[in-house]
Backbone as a printed PyTorch tensor [residue, N CA C, xyz], in Angstrom:
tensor([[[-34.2220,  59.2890,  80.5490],
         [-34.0520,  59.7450,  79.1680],
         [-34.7560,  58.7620,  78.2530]],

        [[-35.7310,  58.9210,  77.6750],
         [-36.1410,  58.4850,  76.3230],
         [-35.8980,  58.6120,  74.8140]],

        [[-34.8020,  58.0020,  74.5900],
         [-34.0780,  57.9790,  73.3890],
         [-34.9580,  57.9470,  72.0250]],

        [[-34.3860,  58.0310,  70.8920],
         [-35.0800,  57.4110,  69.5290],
         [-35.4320,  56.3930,  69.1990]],

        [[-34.0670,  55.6570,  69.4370],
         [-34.6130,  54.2230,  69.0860],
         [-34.8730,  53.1480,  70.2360]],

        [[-35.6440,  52.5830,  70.1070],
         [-35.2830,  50.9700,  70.9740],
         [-35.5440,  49.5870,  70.5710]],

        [[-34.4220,  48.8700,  71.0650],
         [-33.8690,  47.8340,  70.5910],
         [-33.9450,  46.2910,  71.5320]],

        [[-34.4650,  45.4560,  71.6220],
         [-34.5690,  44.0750,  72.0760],
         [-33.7570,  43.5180,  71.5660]],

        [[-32.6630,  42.9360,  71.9260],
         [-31.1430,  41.8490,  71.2690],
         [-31.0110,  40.7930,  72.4330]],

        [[-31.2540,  39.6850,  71.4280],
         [-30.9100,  38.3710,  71.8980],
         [-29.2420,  38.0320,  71.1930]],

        [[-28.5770,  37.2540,  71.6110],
         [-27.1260,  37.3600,  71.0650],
         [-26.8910,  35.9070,  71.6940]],

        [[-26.3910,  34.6720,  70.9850],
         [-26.0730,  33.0500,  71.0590],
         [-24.0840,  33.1090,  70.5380]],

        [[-23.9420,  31.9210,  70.4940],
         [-22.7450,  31.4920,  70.8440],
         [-21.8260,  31.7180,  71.9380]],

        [[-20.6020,  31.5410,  71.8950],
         [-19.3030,  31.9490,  73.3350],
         [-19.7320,  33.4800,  73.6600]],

        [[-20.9720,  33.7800,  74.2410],
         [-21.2260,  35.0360,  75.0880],
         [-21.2070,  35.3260,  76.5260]],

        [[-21.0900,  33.4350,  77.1040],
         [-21.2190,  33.8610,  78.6430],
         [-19.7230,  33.3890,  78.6370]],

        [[-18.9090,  33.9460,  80.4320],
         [-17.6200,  33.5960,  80.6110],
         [-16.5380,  34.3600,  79.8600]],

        [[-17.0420,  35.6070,  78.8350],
         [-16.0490,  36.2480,  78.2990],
         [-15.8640,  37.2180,  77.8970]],

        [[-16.9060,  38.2970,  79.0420],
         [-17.0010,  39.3020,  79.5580],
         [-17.7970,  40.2160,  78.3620]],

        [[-18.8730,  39.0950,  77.9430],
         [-19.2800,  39.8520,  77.3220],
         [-20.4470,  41.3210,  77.9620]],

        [[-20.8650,  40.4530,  78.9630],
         [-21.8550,  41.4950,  79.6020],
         [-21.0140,  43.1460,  79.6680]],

        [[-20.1410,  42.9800,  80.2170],
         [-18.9120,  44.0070,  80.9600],
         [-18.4640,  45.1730,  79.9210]],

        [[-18.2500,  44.3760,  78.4370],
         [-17.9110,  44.6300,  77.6660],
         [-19.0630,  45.4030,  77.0570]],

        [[-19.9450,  45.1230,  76.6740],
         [-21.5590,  45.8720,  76.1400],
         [-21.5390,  46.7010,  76.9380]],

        [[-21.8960,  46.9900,  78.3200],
         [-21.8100,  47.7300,  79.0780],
         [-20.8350,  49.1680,  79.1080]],

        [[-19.5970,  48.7000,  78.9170],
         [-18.7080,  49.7800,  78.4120],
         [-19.0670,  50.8100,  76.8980]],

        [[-18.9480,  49.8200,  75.9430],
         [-19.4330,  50.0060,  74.8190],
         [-20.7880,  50.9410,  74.6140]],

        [[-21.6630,  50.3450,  75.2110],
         [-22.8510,  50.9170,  75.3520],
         [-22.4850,  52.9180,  76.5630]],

        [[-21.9780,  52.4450,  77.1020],
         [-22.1710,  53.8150,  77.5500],
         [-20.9090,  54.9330,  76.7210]],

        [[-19.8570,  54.3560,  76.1490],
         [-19.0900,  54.7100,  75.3080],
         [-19.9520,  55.9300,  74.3020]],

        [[-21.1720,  55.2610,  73.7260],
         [-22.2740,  55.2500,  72.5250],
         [-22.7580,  56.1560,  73.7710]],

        [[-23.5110,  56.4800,  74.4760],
         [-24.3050,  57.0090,  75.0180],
         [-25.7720,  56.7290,  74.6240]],

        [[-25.3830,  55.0070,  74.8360],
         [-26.9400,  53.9630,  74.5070],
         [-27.5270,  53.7120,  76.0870]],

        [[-28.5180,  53.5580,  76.4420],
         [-28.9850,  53.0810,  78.1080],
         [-29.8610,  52.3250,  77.5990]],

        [[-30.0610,  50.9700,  78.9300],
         [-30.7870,  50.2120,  78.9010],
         [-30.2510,  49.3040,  80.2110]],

        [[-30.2730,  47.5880,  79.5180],
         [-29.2930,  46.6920,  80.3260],
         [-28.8680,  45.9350,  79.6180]],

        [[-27.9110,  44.7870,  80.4080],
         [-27.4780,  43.6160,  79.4630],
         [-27.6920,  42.4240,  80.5250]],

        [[-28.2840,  41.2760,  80.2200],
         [-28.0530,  40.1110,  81.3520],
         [-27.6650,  38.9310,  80.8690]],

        [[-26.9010,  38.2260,  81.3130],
         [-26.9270,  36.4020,  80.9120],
         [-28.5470,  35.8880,  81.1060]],

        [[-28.9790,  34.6980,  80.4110],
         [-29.8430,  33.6570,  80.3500],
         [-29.4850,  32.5760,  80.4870]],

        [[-30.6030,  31.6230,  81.0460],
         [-29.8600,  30.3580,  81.5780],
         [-29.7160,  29.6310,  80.3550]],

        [[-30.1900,  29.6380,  79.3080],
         [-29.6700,  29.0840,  78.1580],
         [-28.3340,  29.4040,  77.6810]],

        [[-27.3720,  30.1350,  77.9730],
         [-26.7190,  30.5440,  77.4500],
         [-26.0590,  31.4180,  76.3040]],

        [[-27.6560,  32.2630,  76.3660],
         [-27.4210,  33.3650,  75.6010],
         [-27.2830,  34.4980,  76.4540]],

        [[-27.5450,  35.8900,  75.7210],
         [-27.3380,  37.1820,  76.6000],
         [-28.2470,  37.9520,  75.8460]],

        [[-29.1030,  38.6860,  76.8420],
         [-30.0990,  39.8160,  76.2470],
         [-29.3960,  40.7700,  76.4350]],

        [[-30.4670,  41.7370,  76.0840],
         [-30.2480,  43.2690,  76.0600],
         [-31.3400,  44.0790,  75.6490]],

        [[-31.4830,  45.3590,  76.5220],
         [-32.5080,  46.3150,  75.7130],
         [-31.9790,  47.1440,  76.3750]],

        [[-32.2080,  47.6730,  74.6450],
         [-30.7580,  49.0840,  74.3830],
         [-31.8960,  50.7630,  73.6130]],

        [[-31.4650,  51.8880,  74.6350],
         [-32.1840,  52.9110,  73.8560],
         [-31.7840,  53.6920,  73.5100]],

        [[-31.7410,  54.9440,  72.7590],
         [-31.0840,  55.8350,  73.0500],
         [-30.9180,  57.2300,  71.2480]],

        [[-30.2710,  57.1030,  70.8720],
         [-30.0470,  57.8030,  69.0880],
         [-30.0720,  56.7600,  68.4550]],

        [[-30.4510,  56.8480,  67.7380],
         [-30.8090,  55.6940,  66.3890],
         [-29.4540,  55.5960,  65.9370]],

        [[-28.5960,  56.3590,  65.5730],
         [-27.0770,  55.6770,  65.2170],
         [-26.4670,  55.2420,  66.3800]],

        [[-26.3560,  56.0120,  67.6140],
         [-26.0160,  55.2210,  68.7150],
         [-26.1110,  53.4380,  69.1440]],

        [[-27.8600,  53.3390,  69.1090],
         [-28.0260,  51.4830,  68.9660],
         [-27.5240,  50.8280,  67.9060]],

        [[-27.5300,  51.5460,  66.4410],
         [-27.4960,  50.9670,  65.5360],
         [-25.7580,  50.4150,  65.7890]],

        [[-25.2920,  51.4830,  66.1790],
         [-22.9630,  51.4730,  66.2060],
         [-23.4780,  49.8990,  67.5180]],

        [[-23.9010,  50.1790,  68.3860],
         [-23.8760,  49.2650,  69.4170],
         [-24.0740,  47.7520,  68.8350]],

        [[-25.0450,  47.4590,  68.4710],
         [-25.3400,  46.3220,  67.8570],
         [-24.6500,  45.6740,  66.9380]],

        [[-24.2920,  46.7480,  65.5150],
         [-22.8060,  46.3590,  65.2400],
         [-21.7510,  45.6250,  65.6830]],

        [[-21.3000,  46.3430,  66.9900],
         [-20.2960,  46.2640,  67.7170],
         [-20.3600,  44.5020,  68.4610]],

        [[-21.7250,  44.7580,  69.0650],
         [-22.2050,  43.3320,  69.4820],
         [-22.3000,  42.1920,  68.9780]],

        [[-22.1650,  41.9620,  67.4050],
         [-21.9590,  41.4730,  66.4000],
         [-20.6870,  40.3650,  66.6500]],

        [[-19.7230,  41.4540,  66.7760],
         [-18.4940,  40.7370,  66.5980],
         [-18.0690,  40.5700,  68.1740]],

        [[-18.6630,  41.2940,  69.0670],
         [-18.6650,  41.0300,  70.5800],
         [-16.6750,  41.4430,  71.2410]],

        [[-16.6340,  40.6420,  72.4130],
         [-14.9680,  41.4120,  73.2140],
         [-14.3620,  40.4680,  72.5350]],

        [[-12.9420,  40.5130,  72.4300],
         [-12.1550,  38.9610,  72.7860],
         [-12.6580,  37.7970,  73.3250]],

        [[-12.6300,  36.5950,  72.2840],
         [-12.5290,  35.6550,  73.3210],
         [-13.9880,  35.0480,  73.0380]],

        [[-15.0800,  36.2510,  72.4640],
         [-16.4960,  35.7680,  72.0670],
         [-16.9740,  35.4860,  70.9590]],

        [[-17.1880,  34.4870,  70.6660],
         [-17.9980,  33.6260,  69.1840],
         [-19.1630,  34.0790,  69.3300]],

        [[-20.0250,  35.0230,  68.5490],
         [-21.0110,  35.0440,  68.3320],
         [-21.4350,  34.4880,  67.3350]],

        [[-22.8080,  33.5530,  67.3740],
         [-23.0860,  33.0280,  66.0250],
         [-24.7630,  33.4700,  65.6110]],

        [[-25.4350,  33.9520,  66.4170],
         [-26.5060,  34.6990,  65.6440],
         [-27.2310,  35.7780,  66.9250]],

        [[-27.3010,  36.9520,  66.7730],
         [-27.6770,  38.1450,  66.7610],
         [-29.1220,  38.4380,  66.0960]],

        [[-30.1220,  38.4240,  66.9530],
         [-31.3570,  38.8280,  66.8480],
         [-31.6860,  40.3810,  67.6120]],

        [[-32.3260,  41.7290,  66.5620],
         [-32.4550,  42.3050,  67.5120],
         [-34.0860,  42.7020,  66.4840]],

        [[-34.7710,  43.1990,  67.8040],
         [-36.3670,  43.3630,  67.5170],
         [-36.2400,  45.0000,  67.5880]],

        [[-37.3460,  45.8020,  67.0650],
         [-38.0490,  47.2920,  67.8620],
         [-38.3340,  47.2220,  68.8760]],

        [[-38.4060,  47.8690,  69.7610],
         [-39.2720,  48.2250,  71.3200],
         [-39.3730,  49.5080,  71.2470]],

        [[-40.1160,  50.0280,  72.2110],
         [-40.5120,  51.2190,  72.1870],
         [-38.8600,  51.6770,  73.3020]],

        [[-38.3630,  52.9150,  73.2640],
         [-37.3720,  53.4170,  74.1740],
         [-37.5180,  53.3170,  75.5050]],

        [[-36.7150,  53.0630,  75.8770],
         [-37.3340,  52.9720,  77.8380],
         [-36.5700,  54.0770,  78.3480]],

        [[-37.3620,  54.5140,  79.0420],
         [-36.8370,  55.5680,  80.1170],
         [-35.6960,  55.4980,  80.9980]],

        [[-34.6390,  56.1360,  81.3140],
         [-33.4940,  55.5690,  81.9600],
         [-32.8450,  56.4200,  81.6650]],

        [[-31.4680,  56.7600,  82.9300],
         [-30.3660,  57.2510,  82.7570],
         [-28.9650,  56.5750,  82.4080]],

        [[-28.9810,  55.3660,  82.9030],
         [-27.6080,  54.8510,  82.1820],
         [-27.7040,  52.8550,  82.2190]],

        [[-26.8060,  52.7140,  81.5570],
         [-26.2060,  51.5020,  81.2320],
         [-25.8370,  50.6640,  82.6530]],

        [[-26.7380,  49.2620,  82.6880],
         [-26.7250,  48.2470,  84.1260],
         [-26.8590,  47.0870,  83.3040]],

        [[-25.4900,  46.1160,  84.2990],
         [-25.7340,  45.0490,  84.1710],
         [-26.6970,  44.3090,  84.8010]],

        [[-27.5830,  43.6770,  85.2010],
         [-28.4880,  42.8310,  85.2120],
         [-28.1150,  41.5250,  85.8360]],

        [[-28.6260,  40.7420,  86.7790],
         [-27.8900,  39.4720,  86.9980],
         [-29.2980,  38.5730,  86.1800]],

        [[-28.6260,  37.0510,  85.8910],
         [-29.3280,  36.6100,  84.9190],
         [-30.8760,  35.8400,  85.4540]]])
């Protein structure tokens, strides 16, 4: 499926260890957004997210304030072109 929008998100602070991957993942298919989510060895967490343009847009939002338990302190997300795909995978980092 090639969605409307697509989205590149980098996401820093308490994101690894607190389920944040797990959590996007849910969220994201909740939205009926596809893409993935992975940890980085820096200790941030990507993502590239496609799908309805309000769909990424609710997602990213959401990612904002992240699960329980996660401090996010800055949220970068770029354009990409939509990627092709049927559903929402976590990624190992």
């Amino acid at each position: 499926m090639i969605g409307d929008a697509g989205r590149h998100v980098w996401i820093t602070g308490r994101v690894q260890g607190v389920f944040f991957r797990g959590w996007t993942a849910w969220q994201a298919r909740d939205l009926g957004v596809v893409g993935w989510v992975r940890n980085c060895p820096d200790g941030s967490v990507e993502a590239r997210l496609s799908g309805d343009m309000q769909a990424v847009a609710a997602l990213i939002e959401r990612m904002r304030r992240g699960p329980a338990g996660a401090h996010v302190t800055r949220l970068e997300a770029s354009e990409i072109a939509p990627e092709a795909s049927e559903r929402f995978t976590i990624l190992r980092g």
